[in-house]
DSSP file (Angstrom, degrees, kcal/mol; ACC not computed):
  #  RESIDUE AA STRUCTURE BP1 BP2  ACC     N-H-->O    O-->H-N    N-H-->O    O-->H-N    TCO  KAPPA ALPHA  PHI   PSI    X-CA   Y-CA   Z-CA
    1    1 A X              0   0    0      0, 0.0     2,-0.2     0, 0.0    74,-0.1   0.000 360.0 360.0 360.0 132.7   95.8   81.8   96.0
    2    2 A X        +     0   0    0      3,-0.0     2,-0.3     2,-0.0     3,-0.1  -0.678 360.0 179.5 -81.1 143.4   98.1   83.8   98.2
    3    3 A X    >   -     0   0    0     -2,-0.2     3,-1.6     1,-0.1    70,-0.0  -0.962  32.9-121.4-141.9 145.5  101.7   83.7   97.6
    4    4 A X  T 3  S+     0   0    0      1,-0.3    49,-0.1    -2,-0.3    -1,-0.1   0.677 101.5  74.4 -18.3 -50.3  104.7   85.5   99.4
    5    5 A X  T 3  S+     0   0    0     41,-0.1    42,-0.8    -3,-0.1    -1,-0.3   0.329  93.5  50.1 -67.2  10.8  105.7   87.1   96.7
    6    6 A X    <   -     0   0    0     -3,-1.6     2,-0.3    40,-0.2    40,-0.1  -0.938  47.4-169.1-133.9 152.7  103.0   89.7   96.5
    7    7 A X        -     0   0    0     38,-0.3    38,-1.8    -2,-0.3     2,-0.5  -0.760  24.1-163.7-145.3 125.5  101.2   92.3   98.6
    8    8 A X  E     -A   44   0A   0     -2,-0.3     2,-0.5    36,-0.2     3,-0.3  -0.809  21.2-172.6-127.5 136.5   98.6   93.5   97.2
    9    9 A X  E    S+A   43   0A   0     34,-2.0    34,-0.8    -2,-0.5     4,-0.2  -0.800  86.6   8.1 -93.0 147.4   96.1   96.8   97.6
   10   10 A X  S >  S+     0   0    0     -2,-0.5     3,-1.1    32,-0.2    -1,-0.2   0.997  71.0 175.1  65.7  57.1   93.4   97.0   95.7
   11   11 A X  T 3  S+     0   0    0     -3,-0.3    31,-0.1     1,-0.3    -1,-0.1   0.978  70.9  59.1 -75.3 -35.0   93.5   93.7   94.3
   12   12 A X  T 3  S+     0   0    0     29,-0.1    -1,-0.3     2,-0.0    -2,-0.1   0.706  77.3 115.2 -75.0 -12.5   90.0   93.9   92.4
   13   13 A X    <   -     0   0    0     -3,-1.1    27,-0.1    -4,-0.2    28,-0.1  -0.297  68.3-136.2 -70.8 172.8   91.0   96.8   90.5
   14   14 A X  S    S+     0   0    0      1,-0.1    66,-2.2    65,-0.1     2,-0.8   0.792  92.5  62.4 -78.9 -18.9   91.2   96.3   86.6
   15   15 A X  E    S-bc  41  80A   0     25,-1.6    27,-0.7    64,-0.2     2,-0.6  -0.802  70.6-171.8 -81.9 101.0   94.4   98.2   86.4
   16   16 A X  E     -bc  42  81A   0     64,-4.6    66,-5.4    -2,-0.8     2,-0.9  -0.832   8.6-160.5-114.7 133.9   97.1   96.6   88.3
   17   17 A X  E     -bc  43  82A   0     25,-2.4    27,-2.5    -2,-0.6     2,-0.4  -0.920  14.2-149.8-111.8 102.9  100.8   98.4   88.9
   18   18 A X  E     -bc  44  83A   0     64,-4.5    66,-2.3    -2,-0.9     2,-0.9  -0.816   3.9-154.3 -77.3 128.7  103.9   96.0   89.8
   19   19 A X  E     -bc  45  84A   0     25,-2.9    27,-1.2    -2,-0.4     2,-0.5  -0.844   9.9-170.7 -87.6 104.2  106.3   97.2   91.7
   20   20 A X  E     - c   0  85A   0     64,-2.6    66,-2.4    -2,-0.9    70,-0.2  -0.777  20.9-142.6 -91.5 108.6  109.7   95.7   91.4
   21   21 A X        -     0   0    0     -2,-0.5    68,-0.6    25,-0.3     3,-0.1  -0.205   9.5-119.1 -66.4 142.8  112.1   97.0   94.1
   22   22 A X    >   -     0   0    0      1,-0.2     3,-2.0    66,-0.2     2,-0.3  -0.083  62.3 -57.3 -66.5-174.8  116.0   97.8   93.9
   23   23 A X  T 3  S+     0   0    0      1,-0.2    -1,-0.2     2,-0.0     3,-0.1  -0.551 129.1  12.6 -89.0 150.7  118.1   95.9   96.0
   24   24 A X  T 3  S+     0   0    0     -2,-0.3    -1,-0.2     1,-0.2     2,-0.2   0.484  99.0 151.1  81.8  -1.5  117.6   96.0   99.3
   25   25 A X    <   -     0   0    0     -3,-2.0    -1,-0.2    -4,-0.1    -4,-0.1  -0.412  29.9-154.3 -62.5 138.2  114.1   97.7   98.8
   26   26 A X        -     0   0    0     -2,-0.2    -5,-0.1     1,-0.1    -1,-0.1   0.152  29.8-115.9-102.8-133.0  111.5   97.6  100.6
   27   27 A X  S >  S+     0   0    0      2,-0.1     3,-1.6    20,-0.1     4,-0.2   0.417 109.8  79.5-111.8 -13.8  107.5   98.1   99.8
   28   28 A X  G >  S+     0   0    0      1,-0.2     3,-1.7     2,-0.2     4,-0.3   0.808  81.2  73.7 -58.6 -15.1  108.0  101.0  102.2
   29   29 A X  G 3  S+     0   0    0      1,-0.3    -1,-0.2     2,-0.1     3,-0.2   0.902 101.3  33.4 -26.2 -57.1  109.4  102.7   99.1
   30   30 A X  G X  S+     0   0    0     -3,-1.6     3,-1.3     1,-0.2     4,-0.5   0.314  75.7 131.0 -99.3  19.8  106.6  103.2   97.5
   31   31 A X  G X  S+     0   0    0     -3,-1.7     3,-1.3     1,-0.3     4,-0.4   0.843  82.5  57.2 -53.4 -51.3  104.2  103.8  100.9
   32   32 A X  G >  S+     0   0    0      1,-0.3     3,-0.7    -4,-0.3    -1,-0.3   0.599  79.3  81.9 -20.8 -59.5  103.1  107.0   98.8
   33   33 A X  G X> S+     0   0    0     -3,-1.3     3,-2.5     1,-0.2     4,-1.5   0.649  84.6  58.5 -24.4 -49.6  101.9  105.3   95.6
   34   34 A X  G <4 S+     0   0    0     -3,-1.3    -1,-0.2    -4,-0.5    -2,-0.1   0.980 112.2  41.6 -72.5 -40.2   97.9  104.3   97.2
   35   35 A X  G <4 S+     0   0    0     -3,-0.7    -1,-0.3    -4,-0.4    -2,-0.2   0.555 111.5  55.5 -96.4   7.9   97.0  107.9   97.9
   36   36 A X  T <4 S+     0   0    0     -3,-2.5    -1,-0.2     2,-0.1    -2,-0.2   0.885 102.6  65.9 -95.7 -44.4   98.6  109.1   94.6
   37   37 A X  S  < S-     0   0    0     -4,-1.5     2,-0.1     1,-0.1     5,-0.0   0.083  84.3-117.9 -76.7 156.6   96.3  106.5   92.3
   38   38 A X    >   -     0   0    0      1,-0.1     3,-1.4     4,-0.1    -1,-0.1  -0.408  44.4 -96.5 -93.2-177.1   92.4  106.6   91.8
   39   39 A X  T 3  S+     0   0    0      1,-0.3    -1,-0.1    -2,-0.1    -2,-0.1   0.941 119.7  74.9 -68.0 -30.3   90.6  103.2   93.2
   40   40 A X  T 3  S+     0   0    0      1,-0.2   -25,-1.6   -27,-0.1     2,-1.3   0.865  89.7  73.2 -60.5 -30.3   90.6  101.7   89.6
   41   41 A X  E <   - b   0  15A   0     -3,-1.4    -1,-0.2   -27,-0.1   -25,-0.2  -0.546  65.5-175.0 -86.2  85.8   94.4  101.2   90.2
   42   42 A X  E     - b   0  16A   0     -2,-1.3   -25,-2.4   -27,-0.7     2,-0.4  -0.073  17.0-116.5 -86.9-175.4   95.4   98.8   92.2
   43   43 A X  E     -Ab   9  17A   0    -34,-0.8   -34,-2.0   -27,-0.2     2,-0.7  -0.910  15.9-175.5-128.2 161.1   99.1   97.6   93.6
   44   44 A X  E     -Ab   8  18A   0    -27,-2.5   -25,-2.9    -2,-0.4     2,-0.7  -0.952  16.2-158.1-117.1 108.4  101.0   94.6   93.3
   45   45 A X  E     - b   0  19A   0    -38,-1.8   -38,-0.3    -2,-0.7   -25,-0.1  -0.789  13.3-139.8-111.7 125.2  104.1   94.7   95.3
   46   46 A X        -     0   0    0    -27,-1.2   -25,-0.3    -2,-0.7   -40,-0.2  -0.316  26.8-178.1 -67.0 127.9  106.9   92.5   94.2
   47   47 A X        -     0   0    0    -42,-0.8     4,-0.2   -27,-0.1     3,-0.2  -0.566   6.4-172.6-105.8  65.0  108.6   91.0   97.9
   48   48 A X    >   -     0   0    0      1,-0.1     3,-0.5    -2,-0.1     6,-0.2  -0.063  33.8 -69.1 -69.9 174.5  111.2   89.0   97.2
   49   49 A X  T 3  S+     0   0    0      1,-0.3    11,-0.3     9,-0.2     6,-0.2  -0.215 114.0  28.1 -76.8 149.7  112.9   86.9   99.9
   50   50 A X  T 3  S+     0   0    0      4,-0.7     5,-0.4     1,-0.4    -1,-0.3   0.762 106.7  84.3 114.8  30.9  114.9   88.3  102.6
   51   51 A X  S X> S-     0   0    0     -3,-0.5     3,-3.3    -4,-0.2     4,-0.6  -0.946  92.0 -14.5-150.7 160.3  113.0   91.7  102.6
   52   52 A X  G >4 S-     0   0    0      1,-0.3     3,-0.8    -2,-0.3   -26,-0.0  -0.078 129.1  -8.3  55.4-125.2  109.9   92.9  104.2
   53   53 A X  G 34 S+     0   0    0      1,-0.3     3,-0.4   -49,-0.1    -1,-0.3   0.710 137.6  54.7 -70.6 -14.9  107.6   89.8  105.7
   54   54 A X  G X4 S+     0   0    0     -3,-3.3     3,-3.0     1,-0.2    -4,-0.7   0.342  75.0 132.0-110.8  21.8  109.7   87.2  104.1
   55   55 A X  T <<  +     0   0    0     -3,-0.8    -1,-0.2    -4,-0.6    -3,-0.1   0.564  64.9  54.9 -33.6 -15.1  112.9   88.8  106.0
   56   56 A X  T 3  S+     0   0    0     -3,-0.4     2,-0.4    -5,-0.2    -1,-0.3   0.170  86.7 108.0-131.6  30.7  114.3   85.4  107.3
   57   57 A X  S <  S-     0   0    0     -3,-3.0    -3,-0.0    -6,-0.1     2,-0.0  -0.980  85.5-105.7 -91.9 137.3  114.4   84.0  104.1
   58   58 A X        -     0   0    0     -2,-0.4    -9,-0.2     1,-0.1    -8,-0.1  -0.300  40.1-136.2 -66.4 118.9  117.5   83.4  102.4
   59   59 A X        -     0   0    0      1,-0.2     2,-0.3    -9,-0.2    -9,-0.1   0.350  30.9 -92.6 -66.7 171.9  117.7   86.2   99.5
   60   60 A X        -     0   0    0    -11,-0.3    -1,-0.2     1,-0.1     3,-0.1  -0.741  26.6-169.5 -98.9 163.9  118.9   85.3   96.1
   61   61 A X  S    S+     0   0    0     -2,-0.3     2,-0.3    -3,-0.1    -1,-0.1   0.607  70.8  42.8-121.4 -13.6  122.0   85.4   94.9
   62   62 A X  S    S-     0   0    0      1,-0.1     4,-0.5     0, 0.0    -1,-0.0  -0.756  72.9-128.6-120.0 160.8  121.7   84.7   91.0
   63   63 A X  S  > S+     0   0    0     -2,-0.3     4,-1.0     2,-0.1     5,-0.2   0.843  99.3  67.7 -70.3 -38.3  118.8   86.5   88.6
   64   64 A X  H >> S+     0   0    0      1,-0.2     4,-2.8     2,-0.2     3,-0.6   0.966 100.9  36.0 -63.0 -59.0  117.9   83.0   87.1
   65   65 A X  H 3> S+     0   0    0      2,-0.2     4,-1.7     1,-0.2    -1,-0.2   0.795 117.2  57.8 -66.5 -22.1  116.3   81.0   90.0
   66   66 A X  H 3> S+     0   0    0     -4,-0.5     4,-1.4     2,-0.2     5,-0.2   0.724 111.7  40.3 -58.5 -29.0  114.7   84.4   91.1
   67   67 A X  H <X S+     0   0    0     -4,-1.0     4,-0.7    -3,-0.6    -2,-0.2   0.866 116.6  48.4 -74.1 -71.5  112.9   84.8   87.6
   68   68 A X  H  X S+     0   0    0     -4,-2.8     4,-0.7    -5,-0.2    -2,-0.2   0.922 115.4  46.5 -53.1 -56.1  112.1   81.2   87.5
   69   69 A X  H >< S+     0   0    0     -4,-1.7     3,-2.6     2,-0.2     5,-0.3   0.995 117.8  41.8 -30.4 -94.0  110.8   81.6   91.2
   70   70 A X  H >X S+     0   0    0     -4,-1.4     3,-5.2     1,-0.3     4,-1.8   0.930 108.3  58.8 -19.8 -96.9  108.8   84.8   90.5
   71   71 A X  H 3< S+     0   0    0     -4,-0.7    -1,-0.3     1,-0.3    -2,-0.2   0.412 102.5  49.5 -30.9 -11.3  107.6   83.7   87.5
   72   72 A X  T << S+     0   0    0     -3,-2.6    -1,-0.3    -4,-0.7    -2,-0.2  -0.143 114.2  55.3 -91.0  17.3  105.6   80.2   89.0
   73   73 A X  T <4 S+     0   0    0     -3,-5.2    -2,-0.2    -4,-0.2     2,-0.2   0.556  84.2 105.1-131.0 -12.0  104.2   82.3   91.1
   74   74 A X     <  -     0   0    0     -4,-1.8     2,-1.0    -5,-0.3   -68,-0.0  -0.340  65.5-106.0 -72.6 131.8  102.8   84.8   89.3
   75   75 A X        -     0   0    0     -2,-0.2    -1,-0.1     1,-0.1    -2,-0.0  -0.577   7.8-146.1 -61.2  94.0   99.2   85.3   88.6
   76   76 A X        +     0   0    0     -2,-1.0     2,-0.4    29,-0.0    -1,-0.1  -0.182  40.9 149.6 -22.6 109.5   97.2   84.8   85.8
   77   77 A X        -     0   0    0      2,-0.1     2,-0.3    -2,-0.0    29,-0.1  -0.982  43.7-127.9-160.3 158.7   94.6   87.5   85.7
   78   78 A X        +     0   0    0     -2,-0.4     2,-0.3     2,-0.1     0, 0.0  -0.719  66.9  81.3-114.0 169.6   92.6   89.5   83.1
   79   79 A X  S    S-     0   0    0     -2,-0.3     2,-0.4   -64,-0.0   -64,-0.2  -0.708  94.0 -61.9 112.8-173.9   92.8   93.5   83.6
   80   80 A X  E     -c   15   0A   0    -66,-2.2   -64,-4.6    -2,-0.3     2,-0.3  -0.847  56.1-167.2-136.3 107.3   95.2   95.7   82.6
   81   81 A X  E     -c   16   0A   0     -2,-0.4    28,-2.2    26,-0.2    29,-0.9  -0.974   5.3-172.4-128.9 163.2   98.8   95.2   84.2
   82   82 A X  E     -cd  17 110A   0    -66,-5.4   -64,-4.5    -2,-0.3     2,-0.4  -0.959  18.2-140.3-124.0 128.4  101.9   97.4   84.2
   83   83 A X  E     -cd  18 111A   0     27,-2.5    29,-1.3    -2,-0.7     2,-0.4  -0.873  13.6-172.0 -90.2 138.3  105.4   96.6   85.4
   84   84 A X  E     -cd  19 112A   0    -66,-2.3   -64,-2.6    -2,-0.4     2,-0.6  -0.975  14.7-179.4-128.9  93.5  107.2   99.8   87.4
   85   85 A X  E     -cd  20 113A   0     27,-1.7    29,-5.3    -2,-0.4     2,-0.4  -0.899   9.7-163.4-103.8 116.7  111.0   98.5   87.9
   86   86 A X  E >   - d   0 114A   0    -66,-2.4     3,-1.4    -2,-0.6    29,-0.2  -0.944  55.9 -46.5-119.1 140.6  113.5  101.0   89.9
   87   87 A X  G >> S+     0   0    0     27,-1.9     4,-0.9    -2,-0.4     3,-0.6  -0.129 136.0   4.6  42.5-122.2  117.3  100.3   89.5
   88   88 A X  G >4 S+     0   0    0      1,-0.2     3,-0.9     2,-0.2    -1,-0.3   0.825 126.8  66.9 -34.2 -63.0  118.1   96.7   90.0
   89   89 A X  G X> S+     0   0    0     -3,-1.4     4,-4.2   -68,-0.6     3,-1.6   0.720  92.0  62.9   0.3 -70.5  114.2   96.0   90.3
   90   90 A X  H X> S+     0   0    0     -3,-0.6     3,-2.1    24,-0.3     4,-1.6   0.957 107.5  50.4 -50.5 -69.2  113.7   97.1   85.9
   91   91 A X  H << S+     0   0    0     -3,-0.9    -1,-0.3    -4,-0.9    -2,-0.3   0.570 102.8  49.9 -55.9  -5.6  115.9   94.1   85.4
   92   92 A X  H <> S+     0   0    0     -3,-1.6     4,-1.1     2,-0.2    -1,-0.3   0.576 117.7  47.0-109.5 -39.9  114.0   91.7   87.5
   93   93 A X  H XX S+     0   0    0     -4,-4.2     4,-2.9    -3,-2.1     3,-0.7   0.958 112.5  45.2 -91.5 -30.6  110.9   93.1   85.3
   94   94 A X  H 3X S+     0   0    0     -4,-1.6     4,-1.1     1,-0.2    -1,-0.3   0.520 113.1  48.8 -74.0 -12.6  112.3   92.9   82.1
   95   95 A X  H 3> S+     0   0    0     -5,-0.3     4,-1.6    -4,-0.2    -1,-0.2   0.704 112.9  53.6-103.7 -22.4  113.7   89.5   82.7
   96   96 A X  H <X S+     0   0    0     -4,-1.1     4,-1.9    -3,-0.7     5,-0.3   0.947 108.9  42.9 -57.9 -74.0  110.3   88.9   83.9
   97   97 A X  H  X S+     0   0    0     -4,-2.9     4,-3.3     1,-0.2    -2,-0.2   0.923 109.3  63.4 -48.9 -32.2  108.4   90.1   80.8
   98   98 A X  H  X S+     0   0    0     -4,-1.1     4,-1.5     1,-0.3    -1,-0.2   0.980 108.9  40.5 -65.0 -36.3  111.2   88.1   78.5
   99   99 A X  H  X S+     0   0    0     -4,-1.6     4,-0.8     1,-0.3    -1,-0.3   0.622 108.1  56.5 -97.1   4.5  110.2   84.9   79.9
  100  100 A X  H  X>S+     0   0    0     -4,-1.9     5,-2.5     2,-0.1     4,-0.8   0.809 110.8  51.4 -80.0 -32.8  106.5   85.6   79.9
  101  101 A X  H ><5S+     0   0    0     -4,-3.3     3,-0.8    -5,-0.3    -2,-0.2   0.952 107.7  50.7 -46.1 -59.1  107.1   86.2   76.1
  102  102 A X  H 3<5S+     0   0    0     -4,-1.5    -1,-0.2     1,-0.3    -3,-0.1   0.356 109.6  44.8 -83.8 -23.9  108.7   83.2   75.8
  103  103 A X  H 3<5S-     0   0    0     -4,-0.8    -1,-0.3    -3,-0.2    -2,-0.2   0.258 112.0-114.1 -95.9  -6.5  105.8   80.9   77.6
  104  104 A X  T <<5 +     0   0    0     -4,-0.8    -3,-0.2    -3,-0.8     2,-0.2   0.850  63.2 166.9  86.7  49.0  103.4   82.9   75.4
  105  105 A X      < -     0   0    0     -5,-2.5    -1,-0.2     1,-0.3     2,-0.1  -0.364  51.3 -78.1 -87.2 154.7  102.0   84.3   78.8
  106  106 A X        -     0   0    0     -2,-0.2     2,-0.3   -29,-0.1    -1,-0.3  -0.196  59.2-135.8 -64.0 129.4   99.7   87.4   79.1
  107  107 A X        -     0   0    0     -3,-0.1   -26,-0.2    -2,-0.1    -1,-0.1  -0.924  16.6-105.8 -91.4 139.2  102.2   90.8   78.6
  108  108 A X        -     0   0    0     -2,-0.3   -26,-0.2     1,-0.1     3,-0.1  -0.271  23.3-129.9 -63.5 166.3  102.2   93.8   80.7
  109  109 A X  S    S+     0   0    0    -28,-2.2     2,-0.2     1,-0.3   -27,-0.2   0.425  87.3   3.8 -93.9 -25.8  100.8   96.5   78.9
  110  110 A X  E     -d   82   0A   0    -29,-0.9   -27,-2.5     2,-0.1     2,-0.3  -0.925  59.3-155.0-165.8 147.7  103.8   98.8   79.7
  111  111 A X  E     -d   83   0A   0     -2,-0.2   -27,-0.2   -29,-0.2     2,-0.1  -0.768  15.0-163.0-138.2 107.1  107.0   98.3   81.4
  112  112 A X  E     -d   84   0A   0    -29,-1.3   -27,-1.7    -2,-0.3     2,-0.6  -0.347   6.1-154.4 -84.9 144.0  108.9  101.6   83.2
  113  113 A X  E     -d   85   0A   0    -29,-0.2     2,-0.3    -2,-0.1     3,-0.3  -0.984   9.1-158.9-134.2 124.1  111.9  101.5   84.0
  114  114 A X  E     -d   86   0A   0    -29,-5.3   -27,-1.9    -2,-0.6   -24,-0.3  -0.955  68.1 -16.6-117.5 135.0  113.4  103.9   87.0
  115  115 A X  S    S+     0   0    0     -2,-0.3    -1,-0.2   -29,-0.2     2,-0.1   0.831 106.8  94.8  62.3  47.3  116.7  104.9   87.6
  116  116 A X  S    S-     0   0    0     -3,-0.3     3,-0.2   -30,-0.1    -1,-0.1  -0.480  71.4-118.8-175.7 105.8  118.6  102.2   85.3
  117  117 A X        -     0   0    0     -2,-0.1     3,-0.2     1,-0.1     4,-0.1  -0.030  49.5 -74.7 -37.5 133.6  119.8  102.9   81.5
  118  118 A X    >   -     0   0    0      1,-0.2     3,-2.2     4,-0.1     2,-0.4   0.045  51.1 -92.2  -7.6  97.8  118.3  100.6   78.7
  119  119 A X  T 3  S+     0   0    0      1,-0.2    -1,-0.2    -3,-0.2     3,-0.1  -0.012 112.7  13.1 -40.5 100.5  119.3   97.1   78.1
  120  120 A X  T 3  S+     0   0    0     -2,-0.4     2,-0.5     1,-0.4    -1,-0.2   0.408 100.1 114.8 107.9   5.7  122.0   97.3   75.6
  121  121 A X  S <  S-     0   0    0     -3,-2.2    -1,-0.4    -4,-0.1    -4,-0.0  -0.899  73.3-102.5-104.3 127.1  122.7  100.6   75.8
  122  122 A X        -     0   0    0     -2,-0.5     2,-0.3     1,-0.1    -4,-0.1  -0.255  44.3-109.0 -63.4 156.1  126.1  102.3   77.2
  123  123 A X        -     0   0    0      1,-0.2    -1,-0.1     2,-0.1     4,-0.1  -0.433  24.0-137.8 -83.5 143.9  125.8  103.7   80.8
  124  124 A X  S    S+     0   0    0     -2,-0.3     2,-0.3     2,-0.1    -1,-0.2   0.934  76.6  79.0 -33.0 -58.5  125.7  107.7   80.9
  125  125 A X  S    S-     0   0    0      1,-0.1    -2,-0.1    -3,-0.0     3,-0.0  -0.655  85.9-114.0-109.4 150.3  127.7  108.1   83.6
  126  126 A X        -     0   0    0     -2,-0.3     2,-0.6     1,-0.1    -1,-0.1  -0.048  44.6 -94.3 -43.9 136.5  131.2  107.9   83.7
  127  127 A X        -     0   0    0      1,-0.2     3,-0.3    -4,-0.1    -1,-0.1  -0.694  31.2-175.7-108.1 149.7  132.7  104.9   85.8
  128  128 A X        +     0   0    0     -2,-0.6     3,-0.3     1,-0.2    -1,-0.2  -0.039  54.0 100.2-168.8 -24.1  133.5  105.8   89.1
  129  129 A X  S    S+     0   0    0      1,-0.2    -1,-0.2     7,-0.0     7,-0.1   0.971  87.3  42.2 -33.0 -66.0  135.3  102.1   90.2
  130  130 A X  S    S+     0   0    0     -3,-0.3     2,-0.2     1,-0.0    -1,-0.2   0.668  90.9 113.7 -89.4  -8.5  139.0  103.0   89.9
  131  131 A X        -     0   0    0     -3,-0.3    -3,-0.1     2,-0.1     3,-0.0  -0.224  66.3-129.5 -61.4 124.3  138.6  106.8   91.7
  132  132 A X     >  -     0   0    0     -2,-0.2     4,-1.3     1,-0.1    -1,-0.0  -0.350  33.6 -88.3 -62.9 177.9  140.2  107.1   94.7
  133  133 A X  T  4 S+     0   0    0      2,-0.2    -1,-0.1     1,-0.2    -2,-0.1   0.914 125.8  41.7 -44.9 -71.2  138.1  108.4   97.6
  134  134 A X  T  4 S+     0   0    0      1,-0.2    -1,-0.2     2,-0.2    -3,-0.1   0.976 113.0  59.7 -62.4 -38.4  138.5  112.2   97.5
  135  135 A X  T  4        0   0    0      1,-0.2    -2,-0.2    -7,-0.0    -1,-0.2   0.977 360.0 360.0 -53.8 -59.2  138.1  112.0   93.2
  136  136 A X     <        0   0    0     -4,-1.3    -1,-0.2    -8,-0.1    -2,-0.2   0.558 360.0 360.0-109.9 360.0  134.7  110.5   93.5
């Protein structure tokens, strides 16, 4: 079954790498990624709406019904998968993986998180809100 919410290369390999995009990502992000991996690795790329093909659907605006979305639409599949979440994108896979825990669903094997500090953890960097233009 095809669903919007994927494009995938390599779909028969046994390894599969999700990509979950920041906001406002596209899959052109990642155009690198096929010619870095060997054939055994395929990609999964998360498209949610309003981006890419599905560009004149109305985006989400909350995390829940996007999770809850994603997540009926996701495949069931044996192999080896990994979730790759950059910025926003790592929360969208971790929120992903909590409710696959929670339905006692298949778990990624590893889940990377780019460019976005640890849930539950203080941010690094100082914040940067109340600086006037020329300060920041």
């Amino acid at each position: 079954m095809t669903s919007p919410w994927f494009q995938h290369i390599r779909p028969e390999a046994p390894i599969r790498i999700y990509l979950f995009p920041r906001i406002g990502g596209r899959i052109g992000d990642f155009r690198s990624w096929p010619d870095l991996l060997p054939p055994s690795v395929g990609l999964s790329f998360i498209v949610p709406p309003g981006r890419d093909h599905r560009v004149t659907e109305a985006p989400f605006r909350r995390m829940e019904p996007l999770l809850e979305s994603l997540s009926a639409a996701f495949p069931e599949r044996e192999g080896t998968d990994i979730f790759v979440g950059y910025s926003m994108g790592s929360w969208v896979a971790l929120g992903l993986l909590l409710i696959f825990q929670t339905q006692q669903r298949k778990l990624p094997t590893q889940l990377i998180v780019c460019s976005r500090h640890a849930p539950g953890t203080p941010n690094p960097a100082p914040p940067t809100r109340h600086l006037s233009d020329l300060e920041f």
